[in-house]
C-alpha positions as CSV (number, residue, x, y, z in Angstrom):
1,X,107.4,140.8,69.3
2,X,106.6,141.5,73.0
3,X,103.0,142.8,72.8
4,X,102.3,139.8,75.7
5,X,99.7,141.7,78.1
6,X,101.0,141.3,81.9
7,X,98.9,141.9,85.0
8,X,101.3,144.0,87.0
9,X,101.4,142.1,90.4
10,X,99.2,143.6,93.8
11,X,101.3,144.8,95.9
12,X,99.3,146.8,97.9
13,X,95.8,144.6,97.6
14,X,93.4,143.4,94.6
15,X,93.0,146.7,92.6
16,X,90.5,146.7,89.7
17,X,91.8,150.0,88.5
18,X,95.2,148.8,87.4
19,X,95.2,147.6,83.5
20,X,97.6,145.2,82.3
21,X,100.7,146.7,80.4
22,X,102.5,145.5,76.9
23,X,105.3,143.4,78.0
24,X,109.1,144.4,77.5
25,X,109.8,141.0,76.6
26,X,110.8,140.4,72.3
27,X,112.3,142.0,69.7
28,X,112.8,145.4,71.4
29,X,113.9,146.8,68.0
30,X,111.0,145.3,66.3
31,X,108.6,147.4,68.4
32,X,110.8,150.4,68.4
33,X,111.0,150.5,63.8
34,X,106.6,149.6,64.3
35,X,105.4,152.0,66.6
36,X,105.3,154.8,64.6
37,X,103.7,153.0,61.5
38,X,101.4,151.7,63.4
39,X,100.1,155.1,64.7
40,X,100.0,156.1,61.1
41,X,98.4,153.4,59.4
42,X,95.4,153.3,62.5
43,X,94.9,156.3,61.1
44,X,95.2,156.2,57.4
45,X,95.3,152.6,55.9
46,X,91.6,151.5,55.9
47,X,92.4,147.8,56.6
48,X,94.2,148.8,59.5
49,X,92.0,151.6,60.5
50,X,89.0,149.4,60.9
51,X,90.8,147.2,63.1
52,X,91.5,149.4,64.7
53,X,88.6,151.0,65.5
54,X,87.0,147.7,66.0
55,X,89.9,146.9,68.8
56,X,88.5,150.5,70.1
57,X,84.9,149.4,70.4
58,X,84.9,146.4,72.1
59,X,86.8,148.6,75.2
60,X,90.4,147.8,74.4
61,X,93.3,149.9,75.8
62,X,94.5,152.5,73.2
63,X,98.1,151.1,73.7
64,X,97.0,147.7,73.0
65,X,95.2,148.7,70.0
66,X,98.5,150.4,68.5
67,X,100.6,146.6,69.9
68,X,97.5,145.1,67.9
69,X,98.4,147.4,64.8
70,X,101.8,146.4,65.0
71,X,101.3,142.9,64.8
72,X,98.8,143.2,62.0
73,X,101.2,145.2,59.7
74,X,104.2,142.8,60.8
75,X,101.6,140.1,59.4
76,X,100.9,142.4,56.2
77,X,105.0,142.7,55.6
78,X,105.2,138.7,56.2
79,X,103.0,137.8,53.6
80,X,104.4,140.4,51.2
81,X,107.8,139.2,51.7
82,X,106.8,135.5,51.8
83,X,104.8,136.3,48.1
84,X,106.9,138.4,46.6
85,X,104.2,140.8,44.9
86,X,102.8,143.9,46.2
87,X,100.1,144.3,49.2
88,X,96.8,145.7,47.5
89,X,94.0,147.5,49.6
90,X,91.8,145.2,47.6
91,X,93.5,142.4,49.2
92,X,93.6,143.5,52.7
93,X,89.7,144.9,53.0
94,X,88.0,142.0,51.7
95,X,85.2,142.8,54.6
96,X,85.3,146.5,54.1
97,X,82.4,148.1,52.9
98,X,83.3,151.7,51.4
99,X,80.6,154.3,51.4
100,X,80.1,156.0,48.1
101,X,78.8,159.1,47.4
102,X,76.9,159.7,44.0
103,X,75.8,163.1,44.3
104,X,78.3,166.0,45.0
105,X,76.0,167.9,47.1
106,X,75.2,165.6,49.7
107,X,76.7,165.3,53.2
């Protein structure tokens, strides 16, 4: 799919500064018809968003995170088309815990 990080070469000396980039090589088209879903589901789909936002914790680029996004959901369309039957949220956030809220009043 082409979401290979590359360390862009030195030409100029070691530089720490420099991060590594998503590669150009893969499905070009494949990353083109993900990029925007994966932006939206990051911020929407809660499987996806605590990936996410785990990805974003442990110091990960933002553009990796959304190449990480994209793989997931390309996983999540795999096994739906592999299946046959419908992708559930109860499927995908087995680990999630989901804060509830019992009174109406509180924060």
């Amino acid at each position: 799919m082409g979401r290979t990080p590359v360390s862009l070469p030195n030409i100029f000396g070691p530089c720490s500064s420099s991060r590594a980039m998503i590669s150009r090589a893969g499905h070009a088209q494949m990353r083109r018809a993900l990029y925007m879903p994966a932006l939206v589901a990051s911020r929407h789909d809660p499987a996806v968003k605590a990936f996410g936002d785990r990805l974003r914790a442990t110091g990960m680029a933002p553009k990796a995170v959304i190449g990480a996004c994209m793989h997931k959901l390309a996983i999540l369309i795999y096994g739906v088309l592999r299946s046959g039957s419908r992708s559930t949220c109860r499927s995908r956030c087995r680990n999630l815990t989901f804060m509830t809220v019992s009174d109406p009043d509180a924060p």
